[in-house]
C-alpha positions in Angstrom: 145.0 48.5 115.0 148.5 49.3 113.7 150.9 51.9 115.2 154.3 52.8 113.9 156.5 56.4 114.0 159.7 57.1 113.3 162.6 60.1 114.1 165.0 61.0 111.7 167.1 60.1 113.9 166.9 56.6 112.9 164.2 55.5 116.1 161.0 53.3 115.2 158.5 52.6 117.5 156.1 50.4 116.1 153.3 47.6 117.1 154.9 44.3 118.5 152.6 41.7 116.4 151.9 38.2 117.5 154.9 36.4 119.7 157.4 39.7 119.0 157.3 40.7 122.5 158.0 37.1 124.1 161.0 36.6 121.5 162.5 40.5 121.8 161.3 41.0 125.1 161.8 38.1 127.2 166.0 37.9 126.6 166.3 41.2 128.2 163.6 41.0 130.7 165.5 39.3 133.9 168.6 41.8 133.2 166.5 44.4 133.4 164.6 43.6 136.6 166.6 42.0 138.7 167.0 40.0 141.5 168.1 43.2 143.3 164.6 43.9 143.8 163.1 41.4 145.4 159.5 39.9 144.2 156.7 38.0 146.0 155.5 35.4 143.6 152.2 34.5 145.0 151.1 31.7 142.2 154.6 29.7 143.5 152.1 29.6 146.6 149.5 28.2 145.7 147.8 25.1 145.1 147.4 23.0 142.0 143.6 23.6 142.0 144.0 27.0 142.8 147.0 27.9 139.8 144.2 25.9 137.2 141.4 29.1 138.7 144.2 31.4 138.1 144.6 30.6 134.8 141.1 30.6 133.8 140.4 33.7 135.1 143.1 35.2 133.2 142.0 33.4 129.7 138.5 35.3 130.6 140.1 38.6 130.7 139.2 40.4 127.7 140.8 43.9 128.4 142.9 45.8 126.2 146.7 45.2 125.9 149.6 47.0 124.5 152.9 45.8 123.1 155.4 48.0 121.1 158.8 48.4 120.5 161.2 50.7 119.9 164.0 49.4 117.3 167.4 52.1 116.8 168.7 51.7 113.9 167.1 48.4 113.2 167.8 47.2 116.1 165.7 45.9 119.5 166.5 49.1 122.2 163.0 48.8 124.3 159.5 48.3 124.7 156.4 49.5 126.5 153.5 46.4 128.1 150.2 47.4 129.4 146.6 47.2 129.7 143.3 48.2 130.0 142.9 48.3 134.1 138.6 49.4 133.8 136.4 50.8 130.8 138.6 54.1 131.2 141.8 53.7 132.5 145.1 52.5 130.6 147.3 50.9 133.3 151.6 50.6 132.2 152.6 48.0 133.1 156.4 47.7 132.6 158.5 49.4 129.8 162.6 49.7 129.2 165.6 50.7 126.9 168.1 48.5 127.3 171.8 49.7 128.6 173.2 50.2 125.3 170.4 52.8 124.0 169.8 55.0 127.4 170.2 58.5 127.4 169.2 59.0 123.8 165.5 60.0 124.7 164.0 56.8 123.5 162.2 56.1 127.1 160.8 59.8 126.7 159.5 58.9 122.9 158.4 55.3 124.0 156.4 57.6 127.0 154.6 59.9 124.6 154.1 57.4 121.5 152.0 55.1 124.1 150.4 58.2 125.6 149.3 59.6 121.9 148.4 56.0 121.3 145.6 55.1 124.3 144.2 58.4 124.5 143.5 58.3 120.5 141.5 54.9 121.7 139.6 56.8 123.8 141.1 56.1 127.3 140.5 59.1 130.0 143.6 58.1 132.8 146.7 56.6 132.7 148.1 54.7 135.5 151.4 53.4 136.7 153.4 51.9 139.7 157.2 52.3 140.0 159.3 51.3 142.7 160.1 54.8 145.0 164.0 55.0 143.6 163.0 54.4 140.1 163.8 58.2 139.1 164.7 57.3 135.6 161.1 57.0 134.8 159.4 58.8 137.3 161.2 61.9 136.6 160.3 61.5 132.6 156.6 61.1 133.6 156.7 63.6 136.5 157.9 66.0 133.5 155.4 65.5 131.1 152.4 66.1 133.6 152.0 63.0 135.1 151.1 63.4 139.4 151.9 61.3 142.3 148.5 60.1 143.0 149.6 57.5 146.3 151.7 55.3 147.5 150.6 51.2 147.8 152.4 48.2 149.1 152.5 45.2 147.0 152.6 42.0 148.6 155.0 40.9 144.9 156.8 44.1 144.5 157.1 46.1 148.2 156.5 49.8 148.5 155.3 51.5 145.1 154.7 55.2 144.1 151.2 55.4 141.5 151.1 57.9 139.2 148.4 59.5 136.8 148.1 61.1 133.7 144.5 63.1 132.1 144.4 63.7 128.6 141.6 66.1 129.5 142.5 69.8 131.3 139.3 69.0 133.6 139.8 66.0 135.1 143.6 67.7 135.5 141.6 71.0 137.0 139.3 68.1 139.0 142.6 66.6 140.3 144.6 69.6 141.6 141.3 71.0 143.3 141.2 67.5 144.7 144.8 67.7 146.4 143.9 71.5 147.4 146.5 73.2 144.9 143.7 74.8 143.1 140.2 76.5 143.5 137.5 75.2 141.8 137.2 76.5 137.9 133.6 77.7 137.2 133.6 74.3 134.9 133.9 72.1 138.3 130.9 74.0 139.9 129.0 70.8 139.6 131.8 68.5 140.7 130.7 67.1 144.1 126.9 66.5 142.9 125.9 62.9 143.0 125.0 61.1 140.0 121.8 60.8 138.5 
């Protein structure tokens, strides 16, 4: 799979191949989530034996992953990282747009380019996490259609808000009938019967 689109306006967002995203991303990555946020880092905690498990466990993980970029220009101004959290649901993991390049919509075109890209995969739900005061990019989803689906707390990253995103109008229809903002559509008649 290959995924590039462009803007007239000279923005690219395109596929990070290979080691891309370690040698674009990783320069920018402590800048842009700082120490002002305070993480748990529970592998610093834990034993030799149990950091080896760790690792192998990860190298077994098979899932899906996402790396692209957005270049202005020609140059690096942000990237999107996630991955497949269960058969159907994309999780984001982290994306940014370094200082220079906010407020030019590029976090709003990295947001849909990722969203076109997963669902034309096949993936029914999108899923994130964001820091409660992180309104620069909950307000972009929030706008778009994504819902607060929760709160968690994170033992690495504190208090979290979890957001959702359907591609499909049921499951929307499902999940406002859910939350009680809607009556059931004549579609959903069938929604609380158990499977077969």
């Amino acid at each position: 799979m290959s995924y590039e689109r462009s803007w007239p306006d000279g923005l690219v967002i395109r596929e990070l191949v290979s080691d891309e995203y370690a040698k674009l991303v990783m320069p920018h990555h402590g800048s842009i989530f700082t120490a002002d946020s305070p993480r748990f880092l529970y592998d610093d905690y834990c034993s030799d034996e149990e950091k080896e498990k760790l690792k192998a466990l990860r190298s077994t993980f098979q899932g899906f992953r996402l790396t692209i970029g957005a270049f202005f220009n020609g140059k690096f101004a942000g990237w999107h990282f996630g991955r497949q959290d269960s058969p159907d649901t994309y999780y984001m993991t982290n994306s940014a747009v370094l200082p220079e390049f906010r407020r030019q919509k590029i976090y709003q075109r990295l947001l849909e380019s990722t969203i076109e890209l997963v669902t034309s995969i096949g993936f029914q739900c999108i899923k994130s996490s964001h820091h409660p005061s992180n309104n620069s990019v909950i307000i972009p989803k929030l706008k778009i259609g994504f819902w607060i689906c929760g709160t968690q707390t994170s033992d690495t990253f504190g208090t979290l808000v979890n957001l959702v995103w359907y591609p499909k109008q049921t499951r929307k229809d499902a999940f406002e009938f859910r939350i009680g903002y809607k009556f059931a559509t004549p579609e959903l008649s069938g929604l609380t019967r158990l499977r077969d």
